[in-house]
N, C-alpha and C positions, 0 to 999 in steps of 0.2 A: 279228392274230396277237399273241399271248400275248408281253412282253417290246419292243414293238415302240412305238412312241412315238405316237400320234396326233396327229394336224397338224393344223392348220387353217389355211385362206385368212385373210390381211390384206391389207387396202384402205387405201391412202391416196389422197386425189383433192383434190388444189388446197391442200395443209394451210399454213397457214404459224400461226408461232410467234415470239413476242416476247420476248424475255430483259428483266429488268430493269424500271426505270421513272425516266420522267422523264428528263434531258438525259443520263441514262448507257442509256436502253432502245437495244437492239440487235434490229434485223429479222436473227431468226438462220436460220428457214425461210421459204422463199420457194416461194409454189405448187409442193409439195412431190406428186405423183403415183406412186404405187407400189405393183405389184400381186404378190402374193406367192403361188404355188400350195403347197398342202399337198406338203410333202416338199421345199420349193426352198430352199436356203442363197445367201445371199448375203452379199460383202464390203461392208462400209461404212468406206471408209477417208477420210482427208483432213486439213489442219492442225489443228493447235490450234487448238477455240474455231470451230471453222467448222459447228459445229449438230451434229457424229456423236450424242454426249449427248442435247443435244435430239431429234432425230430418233427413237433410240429409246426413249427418255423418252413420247410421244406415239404412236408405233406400242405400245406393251405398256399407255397406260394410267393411265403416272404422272402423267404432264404433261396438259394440256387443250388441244387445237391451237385457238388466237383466230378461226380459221378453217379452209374445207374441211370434209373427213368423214374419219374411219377409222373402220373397219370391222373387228372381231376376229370372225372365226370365224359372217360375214354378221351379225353384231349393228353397229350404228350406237351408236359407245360416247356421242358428245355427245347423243344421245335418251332417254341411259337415267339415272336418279338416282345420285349418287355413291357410294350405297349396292352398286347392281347392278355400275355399273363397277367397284369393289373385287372384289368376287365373281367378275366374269368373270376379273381381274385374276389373282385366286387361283386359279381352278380352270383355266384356259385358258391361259396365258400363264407361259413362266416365263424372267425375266430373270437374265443373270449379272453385274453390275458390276464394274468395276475392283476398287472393294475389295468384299472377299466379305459383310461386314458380319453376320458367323454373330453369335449370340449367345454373348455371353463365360459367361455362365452354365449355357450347355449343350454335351453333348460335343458331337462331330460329328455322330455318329449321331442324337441330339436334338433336331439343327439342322433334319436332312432330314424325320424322323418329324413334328416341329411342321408345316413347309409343307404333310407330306400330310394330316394333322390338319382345319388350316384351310380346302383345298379338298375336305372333305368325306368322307376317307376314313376307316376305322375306324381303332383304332389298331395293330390286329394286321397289319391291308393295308398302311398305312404303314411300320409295321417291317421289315415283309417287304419289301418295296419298295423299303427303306435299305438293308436287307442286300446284296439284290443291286448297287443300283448299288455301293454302298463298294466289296463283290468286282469288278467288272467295272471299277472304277477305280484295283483294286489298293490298295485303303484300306482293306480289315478290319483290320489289326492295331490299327490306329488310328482305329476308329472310339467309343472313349473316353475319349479324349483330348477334350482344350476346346481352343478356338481359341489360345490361348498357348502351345498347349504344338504347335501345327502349323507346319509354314513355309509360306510365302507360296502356295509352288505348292499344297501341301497343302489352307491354306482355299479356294485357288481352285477346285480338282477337289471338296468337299465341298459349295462353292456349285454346282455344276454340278447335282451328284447332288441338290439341294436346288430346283433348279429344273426337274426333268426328272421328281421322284417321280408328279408327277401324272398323266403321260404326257402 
């Protein structure tokens, strides 16, 4: 359906993840098993520093699990060149971080239209695409504004829309 997000399955199976190196390295994921169905949310909550980062640092693609497998959207990301992993990265997956990390150089609107850009869309589809989410997130007025000139909450719902263009 038309406006409707497309999911995909994630796999993790035995992953673990190493922080750091040498007498300061930290075992931060520890056979780490997780199976995701299109359409399922889930909470990741926990202390400081206890892997949450890591975790999905390594589930979307950024990180490299030292071990196990993940799996985006039935592709086995450690099988594929880091070329591809960027691609699926871009087209399949989209992450929101703490900080939004929009680019100071472009408005908002700018920010979301580049993401769709990169995973492949035209630029007319990505605009269109900005438009709506901005409106559904209650961010037209401001979607020509640059990231200084947004509050916090602001860049965060533009990162949202910026990770969601691709469906």
């Amino acid at each position: 359906a038309r406006g409707v997000p497309a999911v995909i399955p994630l796999s993790l199976e035995g992953v673990a993840k190493r922080r750091g190196s040498g007498r300061r390295s930290v075992q931060v994921l520890h056979d780490v098993t997780l199976q995701l169905s299109p359409g399922e949310f889930v909470l990741v909550e926990g202390p400081s520093g206890s892997g949450k980062t890591t975790l999905l640092g390594v589930a979307g693609g950024v990180l490299t699990a030292d071990a196990g497998r993940v799996l985006v959207a039935d592709q086995l990301l450690t099988a594929l060149p880091r070329s591809q992993q960027r691609r699926i990265r871009a087209c399949r997956v989209g992450l929101v971080c703490q900080r939004a990390n929009l680019l100071s150089g472009l408005t908002a609107r700018d920010n979301i239209v580049l993401m769709g850009t990169i995973a492949g869309m035209t630029g007319h589809d990505a605009g269109r695409e900005a438009d709506r989410l901005l409106a559904s997130l209650d961010m037209s007025q401001l979607s020509a504004r640059r990231p200084n000139e947004l509050s916090g909450g602001e860049e965060q719902r533009v990162a949202v829309a910026r990770a969601l263009v691709h469906h």
